[in-house]
C-alpha positions as CSV (number, residue, x, y, z in Angstrom):
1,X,-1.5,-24.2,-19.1
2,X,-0.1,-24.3,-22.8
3,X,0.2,-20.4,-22.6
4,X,1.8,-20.7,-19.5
5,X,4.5,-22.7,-20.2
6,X,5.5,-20.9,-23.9
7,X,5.4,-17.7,-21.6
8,X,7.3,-18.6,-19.1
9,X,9.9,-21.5,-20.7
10,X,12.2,-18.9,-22.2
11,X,15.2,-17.8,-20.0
12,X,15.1,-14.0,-19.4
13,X,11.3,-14.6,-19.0
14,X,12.4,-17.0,-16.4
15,X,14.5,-14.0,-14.9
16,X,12.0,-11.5,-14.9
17,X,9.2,-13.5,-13.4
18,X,11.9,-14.3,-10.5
19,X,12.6,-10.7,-10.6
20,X,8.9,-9.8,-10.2
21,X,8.2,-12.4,-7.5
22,X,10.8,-10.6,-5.2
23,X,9.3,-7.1,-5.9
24,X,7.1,-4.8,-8.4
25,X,9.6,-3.5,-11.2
26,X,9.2,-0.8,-14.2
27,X,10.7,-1.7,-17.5
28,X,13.7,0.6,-17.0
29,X,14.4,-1.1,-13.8
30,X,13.8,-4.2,-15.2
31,X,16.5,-3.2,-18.3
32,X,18.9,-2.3,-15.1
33,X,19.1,-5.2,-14.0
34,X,19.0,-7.4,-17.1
35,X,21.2,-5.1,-18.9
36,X,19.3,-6.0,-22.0
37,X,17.0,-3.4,-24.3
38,X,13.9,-2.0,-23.2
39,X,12.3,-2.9,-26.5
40,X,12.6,-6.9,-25.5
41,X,11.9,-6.6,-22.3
42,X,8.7,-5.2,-23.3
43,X,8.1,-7.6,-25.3
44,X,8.8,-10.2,-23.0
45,X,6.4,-8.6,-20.8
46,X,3.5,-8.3,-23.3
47,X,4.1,-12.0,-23.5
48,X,4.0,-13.1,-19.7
49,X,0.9,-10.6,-18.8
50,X,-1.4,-12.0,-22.3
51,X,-0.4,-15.7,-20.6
52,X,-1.7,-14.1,-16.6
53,X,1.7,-14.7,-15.6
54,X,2.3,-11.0,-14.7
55,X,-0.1,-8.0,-13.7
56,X,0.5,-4.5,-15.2
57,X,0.6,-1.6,-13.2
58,X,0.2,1.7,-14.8
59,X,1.5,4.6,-12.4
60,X,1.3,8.6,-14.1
61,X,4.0,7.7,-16.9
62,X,5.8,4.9,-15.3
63,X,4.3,0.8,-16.0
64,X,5.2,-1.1,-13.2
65,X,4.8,-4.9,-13.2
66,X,3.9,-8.0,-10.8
67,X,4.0,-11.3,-10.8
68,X,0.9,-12.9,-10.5
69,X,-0.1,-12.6,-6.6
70,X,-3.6,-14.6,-6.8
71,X,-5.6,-17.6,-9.3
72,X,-4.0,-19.9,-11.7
73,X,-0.9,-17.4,-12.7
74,X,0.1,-17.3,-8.8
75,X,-0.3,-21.2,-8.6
76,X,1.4,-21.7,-11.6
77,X,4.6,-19.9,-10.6
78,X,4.6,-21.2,-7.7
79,X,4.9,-24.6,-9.1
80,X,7.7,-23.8,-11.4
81,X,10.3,-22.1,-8.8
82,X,9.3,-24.9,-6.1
83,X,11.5,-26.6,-9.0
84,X,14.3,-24.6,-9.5
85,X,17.7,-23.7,-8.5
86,X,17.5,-20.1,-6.9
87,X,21.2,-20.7,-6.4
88,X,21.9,-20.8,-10.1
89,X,24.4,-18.0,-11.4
90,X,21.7,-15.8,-13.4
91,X,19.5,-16.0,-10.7
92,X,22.3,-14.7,-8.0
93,X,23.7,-12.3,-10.3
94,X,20.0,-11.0,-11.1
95,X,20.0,-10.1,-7.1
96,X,23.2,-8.5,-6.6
97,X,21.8,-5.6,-9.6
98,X,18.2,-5.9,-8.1
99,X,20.3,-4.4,-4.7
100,X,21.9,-1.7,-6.8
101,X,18.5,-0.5,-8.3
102,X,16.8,-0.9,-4.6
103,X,20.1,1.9,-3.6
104,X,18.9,4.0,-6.2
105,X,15.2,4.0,-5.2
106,X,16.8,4.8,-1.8
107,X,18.5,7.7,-2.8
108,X,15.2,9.0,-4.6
109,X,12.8,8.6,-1.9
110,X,15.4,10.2,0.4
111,X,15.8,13.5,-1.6
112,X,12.0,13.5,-1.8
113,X,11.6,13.8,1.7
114,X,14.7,16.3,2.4
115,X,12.8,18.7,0.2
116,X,9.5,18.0,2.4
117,X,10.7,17.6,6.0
118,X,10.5,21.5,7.0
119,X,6.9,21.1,6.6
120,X,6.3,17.0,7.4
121,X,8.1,17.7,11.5
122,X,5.8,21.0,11.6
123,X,2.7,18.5,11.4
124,X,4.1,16.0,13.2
125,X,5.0,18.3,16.0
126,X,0.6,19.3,16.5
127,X,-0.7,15.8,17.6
128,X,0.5,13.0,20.1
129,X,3.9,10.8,19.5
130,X,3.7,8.5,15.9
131,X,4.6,5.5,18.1
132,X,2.0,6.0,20.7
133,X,-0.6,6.0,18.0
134,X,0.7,3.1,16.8
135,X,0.9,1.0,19.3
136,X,-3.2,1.8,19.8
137,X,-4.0,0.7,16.4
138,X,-2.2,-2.6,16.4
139,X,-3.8,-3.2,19.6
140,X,-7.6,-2.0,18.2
141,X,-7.1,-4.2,15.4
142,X,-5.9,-7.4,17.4
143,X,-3.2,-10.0,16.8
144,X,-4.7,-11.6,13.7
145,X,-3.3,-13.3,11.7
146,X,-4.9,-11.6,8.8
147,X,-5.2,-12.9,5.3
148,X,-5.5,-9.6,3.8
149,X,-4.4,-6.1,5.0
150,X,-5.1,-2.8,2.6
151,X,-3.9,0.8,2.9
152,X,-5.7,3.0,1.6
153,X,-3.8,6.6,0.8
154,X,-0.3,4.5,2.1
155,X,2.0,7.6,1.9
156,X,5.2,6.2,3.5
157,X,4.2,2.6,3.6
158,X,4.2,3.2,7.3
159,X,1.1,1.0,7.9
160,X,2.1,-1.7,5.7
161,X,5.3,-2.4,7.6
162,X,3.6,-1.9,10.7
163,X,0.8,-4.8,10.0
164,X,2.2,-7.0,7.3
165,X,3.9,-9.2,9.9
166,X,0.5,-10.0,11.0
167,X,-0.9,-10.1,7.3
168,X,-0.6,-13.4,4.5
169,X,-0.5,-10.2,2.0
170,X,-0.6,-6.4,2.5
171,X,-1.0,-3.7,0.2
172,X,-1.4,-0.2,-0.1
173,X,-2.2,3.0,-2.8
174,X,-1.5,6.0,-3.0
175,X,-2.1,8.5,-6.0
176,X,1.5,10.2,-5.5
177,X,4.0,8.4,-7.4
178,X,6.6,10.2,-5.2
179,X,5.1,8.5,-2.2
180,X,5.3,5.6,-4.1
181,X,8.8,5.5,-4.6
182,X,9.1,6.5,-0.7
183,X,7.1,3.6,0.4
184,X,8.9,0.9,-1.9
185,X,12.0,2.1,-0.6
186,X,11.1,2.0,3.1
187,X,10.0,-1.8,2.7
188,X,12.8,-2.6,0.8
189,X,15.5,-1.2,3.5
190,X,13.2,-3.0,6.3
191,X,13.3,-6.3,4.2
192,X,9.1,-6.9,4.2
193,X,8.2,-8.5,1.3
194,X,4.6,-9.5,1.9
195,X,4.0,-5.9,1.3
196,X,3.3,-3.8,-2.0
197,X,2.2,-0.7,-3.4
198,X,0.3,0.5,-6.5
199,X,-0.9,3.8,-7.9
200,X,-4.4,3.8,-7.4
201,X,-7.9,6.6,-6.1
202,X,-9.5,5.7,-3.6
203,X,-12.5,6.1,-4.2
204,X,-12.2,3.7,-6.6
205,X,-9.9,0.8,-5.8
206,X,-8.3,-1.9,-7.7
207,X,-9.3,-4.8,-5.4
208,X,-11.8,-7.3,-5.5
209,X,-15.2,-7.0,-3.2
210,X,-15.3,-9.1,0.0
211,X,-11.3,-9.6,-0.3
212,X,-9.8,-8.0,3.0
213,X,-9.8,-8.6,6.5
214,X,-8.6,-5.1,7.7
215,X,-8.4,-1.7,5.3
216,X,-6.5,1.6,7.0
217,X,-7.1,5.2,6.0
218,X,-4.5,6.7,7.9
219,X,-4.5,10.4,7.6
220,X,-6.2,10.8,4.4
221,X,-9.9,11.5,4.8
222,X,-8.8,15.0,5.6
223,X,-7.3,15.9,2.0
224,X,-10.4,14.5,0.6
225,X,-13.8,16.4,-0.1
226,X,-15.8,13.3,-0.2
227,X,-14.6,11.3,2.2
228,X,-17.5,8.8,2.1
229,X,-16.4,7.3,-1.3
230,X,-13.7,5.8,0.3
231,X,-15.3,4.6,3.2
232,X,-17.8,3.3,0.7
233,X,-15.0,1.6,-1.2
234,X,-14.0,-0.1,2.4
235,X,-16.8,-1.2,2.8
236,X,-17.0,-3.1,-0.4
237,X,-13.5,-4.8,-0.1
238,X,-14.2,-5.9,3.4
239,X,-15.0,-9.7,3.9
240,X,-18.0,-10.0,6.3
241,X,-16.7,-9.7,9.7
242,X,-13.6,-7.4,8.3
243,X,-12.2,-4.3,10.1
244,X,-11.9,-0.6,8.9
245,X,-9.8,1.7,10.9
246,X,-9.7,5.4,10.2
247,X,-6.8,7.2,12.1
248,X,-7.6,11.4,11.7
249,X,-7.7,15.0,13.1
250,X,-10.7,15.4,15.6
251,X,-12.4,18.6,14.2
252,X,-9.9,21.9,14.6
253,X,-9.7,25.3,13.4
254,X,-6.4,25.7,12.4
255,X,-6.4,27.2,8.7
256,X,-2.9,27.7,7.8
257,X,-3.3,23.8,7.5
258,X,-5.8,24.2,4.7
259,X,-3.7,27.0,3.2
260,X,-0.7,25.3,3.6
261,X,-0.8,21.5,3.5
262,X,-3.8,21.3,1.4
263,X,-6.6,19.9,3.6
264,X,-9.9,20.1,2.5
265,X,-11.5,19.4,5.8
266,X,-10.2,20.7,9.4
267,X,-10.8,17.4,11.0
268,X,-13.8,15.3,11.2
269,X,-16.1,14.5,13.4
270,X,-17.7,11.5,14.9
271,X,-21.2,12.1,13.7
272,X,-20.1,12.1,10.3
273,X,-18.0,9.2,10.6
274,X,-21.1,7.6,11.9
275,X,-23.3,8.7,9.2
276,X,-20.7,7.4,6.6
277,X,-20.3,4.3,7.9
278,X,-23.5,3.0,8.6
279,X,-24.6,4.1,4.9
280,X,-22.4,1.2,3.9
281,X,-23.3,-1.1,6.6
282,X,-20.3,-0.8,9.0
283,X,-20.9,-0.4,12.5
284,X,-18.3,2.4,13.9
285,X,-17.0,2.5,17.8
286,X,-16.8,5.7,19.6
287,X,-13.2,6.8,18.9
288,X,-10.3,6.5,20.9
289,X,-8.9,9.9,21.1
290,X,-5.1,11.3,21.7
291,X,-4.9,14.4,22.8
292,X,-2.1,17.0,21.4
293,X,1.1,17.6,23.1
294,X,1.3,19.6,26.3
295,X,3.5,22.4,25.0
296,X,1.7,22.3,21.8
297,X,-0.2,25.8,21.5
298,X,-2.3,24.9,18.4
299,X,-2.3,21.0,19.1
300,X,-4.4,18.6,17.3
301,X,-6.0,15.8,19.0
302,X,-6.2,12.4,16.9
303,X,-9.0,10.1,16.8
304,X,-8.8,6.2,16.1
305,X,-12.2,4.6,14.7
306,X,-12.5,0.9,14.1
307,X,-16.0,-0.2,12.4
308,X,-16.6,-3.7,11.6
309,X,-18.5,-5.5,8.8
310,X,-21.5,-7.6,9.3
311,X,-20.5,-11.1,9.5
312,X,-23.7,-11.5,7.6
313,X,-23.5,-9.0,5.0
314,X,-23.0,-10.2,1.1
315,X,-22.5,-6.5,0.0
């Protein structure tokens, strides 16, 4: 508690941890808004993540950071700003440049995906409507509410916004920092903040075991060429009685999309889903399957599998 309160009673730490409560920053961001020098806000940083106040979030050469979301650093905070004025001048001020450097991720993530869309509506154009798809997995996965949603290979942030309005918390990773800063954006502009990203594999992710109520792999098995790790890795961060869905390409034979687009496997199938899935002790539905467009002459159909946990396993 002592560390706490020397970490956090100084006032641009005060700043930052408001800062990072709203959304994840990097240090150059961070100097943005603060207009102060990179080398103090680093040190102000070193400062609040040695007290737990503030998580660290390496991404290829960027350091993003979060305040604490979970244990005695989230309860904590959330003791100290049940106190305090958000109305108070630095704090409002803080906002207003927090906008600006929000506009700027914006303007990134948009120039991104101008230099990607030839290729991005040439997929999208093989398989049934976005929406359509949608609409089934919200429905496969129920009302909720769930305390804990996680992406897995987020992309967009697509899923995120789409569930974390049925989530206490929702978060997603992706290794593509690109993607990154094209999901951040997208749930700033739609204004969800029980949603965040991180950089992270996986096949190896960041989260705690028996933490989630639902994980998504949307699209990403396909790119992978052991896709079991992940649903392995699902399988560990699933509470008992927790909920996988896997949204990907029924098997195909379309090559340029290996060649092209970089997929290691031309769909998959629902023996192998089955195979993966009860190696880890999920037990996988048929799938519900959408087929491709009418007028599509090389469609791809889409498959939707849900597998559930035990609501007696303790792996």
């Amino acid at each position: 508690m002592i560390d706490c309160l020397r970490a956090a009673g100084e006032p641009t730490r005060l700043r930052v941890l408001s800062l990072l409560r709203q959304r994840d920053l990097s240090v150059g961001e961070l100097v943005q808004v603060l207009e102060q020098s990179q080398p103090r806000l680093s040190h102000h940083l070193k400062a609040l993540t040695a007290a737990g106040l503030v998580e660290r979030l390496p991404e290829g050469s960027f350091v993003f950071y979060r305040a604490a979301t979970r244990g005695a650093g989230k309860t904590f905070l959330d003791a100290l700003f049940a106190q305090l004025d958000h109305e108070e001048a630095d704090f409002v001020r803080d906002r207003q440049h927090l906008e600006e450097v929000s506009a700027t991720r914006a303007d990134t993530a948009e120039a991104y995906f101008s230099s990607i869309a030839e290729n991005w509506d040439r997929l999208r154009s093989l398989h049934y409507p976005n929406d359509l798809i949608e609409s089934a997995l919200l429905e496969l996965a129920g009302q909720g509410p769930f305390g804990r949603v996680l992406d897995f290979g987020t992309g967009t942030g697509r899923m995120l916004s789409l569930f974390a309005p049925r989530a206490e918390s929702a978060e997603g990773i992706d290794l593509s920092h690109h993607m990154l800063t094209v999901a951040r954006a997208n749930l700033e502009r739609l204004g969800i903040d029980g949603a965040r990203v991180r950089q992270g594999n996986v096949t190896a992710v960041p989260f705690e075991s028996n933490s989630a109520d639902l994980v998504i792999i949307h699209q990403v098995l396909h790119y992978m060429d052991t896709p079991n790790r992940a649903i392995s890795e699902a399988a560990r961060v699933l509470r008992p009685g927790g909920q996988l869905l896997v949204v990907d390409f029924a098997p195909h034979d379309l090559e340029f999309l290996r060649a092209e687009h970089g997929h290691h496997r031309l769909g998959l199938s629902h023996d192998a889903m089955q195979a993966w899935t009860s190696d880890v002790g999920l037990n996988v539905s048929e799938p519900k399957s959408f087929a491709p467009p009418a007028d599509a002459a090389d469609g791809l159909t889409v498959n939707i599998w849900k597998a559930v946990k035990s609501a007696t396993s303790t792996e």
